[in-house]
C-alpha positions in Angstrom: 123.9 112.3 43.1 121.1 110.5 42.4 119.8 108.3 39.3 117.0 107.5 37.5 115.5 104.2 36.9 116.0 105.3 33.2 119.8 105.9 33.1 120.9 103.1 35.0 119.2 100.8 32.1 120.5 103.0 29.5 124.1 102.3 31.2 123.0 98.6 31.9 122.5 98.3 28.2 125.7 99.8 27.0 127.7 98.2 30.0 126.4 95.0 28.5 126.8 95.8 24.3 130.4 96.9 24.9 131.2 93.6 26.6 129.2 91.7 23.9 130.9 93.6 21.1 134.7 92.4 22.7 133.6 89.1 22.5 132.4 89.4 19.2 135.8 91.0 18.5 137.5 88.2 19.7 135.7 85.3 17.8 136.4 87.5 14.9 140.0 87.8 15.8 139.9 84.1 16.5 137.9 83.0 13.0 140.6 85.2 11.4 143.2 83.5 12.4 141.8 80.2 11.7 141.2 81.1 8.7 144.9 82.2 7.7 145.8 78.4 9.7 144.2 76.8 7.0 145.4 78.5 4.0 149.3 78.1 5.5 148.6 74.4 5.8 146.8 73.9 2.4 149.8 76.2 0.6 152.6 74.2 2.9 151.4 70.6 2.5 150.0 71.2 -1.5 146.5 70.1 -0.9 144.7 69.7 -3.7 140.8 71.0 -3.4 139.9 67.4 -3.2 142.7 66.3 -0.1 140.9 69.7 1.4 137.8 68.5 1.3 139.1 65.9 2.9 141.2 66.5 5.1 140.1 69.5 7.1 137.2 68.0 8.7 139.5 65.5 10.0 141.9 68.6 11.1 138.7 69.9 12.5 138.2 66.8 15.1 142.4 66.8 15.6 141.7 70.2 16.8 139.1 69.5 18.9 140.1 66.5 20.8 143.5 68.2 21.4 141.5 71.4 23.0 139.5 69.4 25.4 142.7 67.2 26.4 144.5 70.7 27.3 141.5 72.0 28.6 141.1 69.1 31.4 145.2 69.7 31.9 144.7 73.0 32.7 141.7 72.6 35.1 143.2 69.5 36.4 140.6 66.5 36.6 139.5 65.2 39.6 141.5 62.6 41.6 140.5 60.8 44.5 143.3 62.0 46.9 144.0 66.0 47.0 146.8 67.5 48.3 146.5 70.7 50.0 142.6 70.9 49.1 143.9 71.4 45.8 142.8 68.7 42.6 145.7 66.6 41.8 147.1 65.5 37.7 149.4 63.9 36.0 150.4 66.3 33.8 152.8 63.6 31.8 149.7 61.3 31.7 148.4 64.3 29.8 151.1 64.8 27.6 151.5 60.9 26.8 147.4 61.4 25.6 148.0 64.1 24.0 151.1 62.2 21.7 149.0 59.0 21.2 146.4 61.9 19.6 149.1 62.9 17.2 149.5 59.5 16.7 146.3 58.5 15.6 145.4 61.1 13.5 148.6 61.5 12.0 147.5 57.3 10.5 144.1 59.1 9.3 145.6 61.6 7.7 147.6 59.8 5.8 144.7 58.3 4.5 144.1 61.2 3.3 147.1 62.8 1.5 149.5 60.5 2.0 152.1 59.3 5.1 154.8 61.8 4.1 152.5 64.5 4.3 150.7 63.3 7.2 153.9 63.6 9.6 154.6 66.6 7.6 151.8 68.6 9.1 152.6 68.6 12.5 155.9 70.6 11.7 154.2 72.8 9.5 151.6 73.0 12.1 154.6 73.9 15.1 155.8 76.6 12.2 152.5 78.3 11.9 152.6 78.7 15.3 155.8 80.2 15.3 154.8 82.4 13.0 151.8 83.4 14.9 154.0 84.4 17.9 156.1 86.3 16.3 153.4 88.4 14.4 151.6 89.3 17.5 155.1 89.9 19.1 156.0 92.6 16.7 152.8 93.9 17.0 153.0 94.3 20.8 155.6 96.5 20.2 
């Protein structure tokens, strides 16, 4: 069978929306639930439209920091022995970065609202994610 110049761009072109569109999709997905993050944690900790203000850009760099630390766990960073051709980490090295983040964000947060509120978040933080889980669980099934 044999094909045109002009459908293999039109399939090119479609090939290439679709996979577009999922990614648009998933951002979407993504922003949504971001979106329903933050109104859990403004509902859960009682923020007032002034500790908002406040507080989420703060959140914002928490988040952050705490992605690119799991990111580099993940991908392993570079050491200067490998074993087995295979990049070496210390994963509790990671997890000991990852608790001194909590640590200092959890001191500007309280800043912010308050220290009892501060430590409160990272529970109420853990239980969104809970809830999360389960909510896409049951709707796996």
């Amino acid at each position: 069978m044999m094909f045109n110049k002009k459908s293999i761009w039109i399939t090119l072109f479609f090939s290439i929306f679709s996979i577009a569109l999922g990614f648009a999709q998933d951002r979407n997905r993504f922003q949504a639930i971001e979106n329903e993050k933050i109104a859990y944690i403004t509902k859960e900790l009682n923020l007032t439209p002034k500790e908002a203000q406040q507080f989420f850009p703060l959140y914002n760099e928490y988040s952050q920091t705490l992605w690119n630390l799991r990111k580099a766990k993940l991908n392993g960073a570079p050491k200067n022995s490998f074993r087995g051709g295979s990049r070496s980490r210390d994963v509790l090295q990671y997890d000991a970065k990852e608790v001194d983040v909590k640590k200092e964000y959890r001191g500007k947060f309280a800043r912010v609202i308050g220290s009892s509120r501060a430590s409160q978040f990272f529970e109420v933080e853990q239980e969104f994610r809970e809830h999360l889980y389960k909510s896409l669980r049951n709707r796996g099934r």
